[in-house]
N, C-alpha and C positions, 0 to 999 in steps of 0.2 A: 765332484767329491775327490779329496785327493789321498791316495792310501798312504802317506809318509805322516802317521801323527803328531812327530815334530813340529813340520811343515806348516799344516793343518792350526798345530797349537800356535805356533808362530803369529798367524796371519790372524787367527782371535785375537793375539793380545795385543797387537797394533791394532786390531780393530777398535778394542777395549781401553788401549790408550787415548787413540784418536778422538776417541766420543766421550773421554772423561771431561770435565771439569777445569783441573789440573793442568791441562796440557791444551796446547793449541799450534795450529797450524797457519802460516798468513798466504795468502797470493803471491806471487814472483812479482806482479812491479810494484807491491807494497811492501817492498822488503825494507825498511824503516820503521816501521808501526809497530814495537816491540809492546809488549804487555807483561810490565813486571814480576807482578804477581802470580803469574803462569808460567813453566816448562813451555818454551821454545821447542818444534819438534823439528823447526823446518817448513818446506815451501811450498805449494802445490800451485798448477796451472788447470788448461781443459786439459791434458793426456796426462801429468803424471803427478804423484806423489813425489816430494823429497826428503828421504828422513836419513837425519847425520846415523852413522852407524854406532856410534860411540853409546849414543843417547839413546836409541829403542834397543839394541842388546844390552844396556844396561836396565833397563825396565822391563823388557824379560827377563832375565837375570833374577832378580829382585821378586819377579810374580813366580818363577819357578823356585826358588830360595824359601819363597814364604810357603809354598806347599810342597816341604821337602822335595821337590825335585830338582835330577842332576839338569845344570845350565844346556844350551843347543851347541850342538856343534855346527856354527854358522856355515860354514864352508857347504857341510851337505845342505842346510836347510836353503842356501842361494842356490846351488845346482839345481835344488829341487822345483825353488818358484823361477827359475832361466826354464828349463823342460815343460813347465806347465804354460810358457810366457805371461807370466804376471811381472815379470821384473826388464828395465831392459840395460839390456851387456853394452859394452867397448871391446871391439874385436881390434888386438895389438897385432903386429906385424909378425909375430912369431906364430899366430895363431892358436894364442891363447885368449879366452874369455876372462877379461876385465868384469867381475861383477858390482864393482861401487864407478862406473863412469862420472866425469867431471863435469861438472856445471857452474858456469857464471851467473850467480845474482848481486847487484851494483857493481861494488868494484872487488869482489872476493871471488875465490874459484875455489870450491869445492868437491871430494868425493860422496856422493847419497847411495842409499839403498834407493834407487828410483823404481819405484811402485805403478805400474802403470794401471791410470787412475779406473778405468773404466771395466778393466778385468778385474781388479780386487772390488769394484762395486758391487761387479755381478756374479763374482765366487758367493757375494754374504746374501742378494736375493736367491739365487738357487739356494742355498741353506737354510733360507726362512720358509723355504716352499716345501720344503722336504718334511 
């Protein structure tokens, strides 16, 4: 259970984007198989999720919007899932935590909110047990 409700709401509503419809996720060596008709969310493999930041705090945004509430303030709600480890960091030489680390799929390099896939699996069965 994680006491930051943010946090918490956060990680429902990627859950609830992921499993819409609407939106879809491909594998990392099918990064070519676009599906027009769908929100691209990004990539996943066996350990992680990859979702552009732009595109899921816009659809939080949007899900808090439509039930008057105010938007997240990202920054805490990443410190929040780095402490629980559900996300993982790029540690810069200054020894700061990098919370959107880069990743190569084909020939692009990107920054993701990288979701590590097997902790957000089992943050949502401990929740359904409860």
């Amino acid at each position: 259970m994680i006491a930051d409700n943010a946090t918490c709401c956060f990680l429902h509503i990627v859950k609830n984007v992921l499993s819409s419809d609407g939106y879809y996720l491909l594998p990392v060596k099918d990064y070519g198989d676009i599906q027009p008709n769908k929100v691209f969310m990004e990539y996943y493999d066996e350990k992680y999720i990859y979702l552009v930041p732009k595109r899921i705090i816009y659809c939080c945004n949007d899900a808090l919007e439509f039930n008057g509430i105010e938007p997240f303030n990202m920054k805490r709600i990443l410190e929040n899932l780095f402490a629980l480890d559900l996300i993982k960091v790029h540690w810069v030489l200054s020894k700061e935590v990098r919370y959107r680390p880069q990743k190569r799929v084909g020939k692009t390099k990107f920054r993701y909110i990288t979701l590590k896939r097997e902790m957000f699996e089992n943050f949502f069965k401990e929740d359904n047990d409860q």
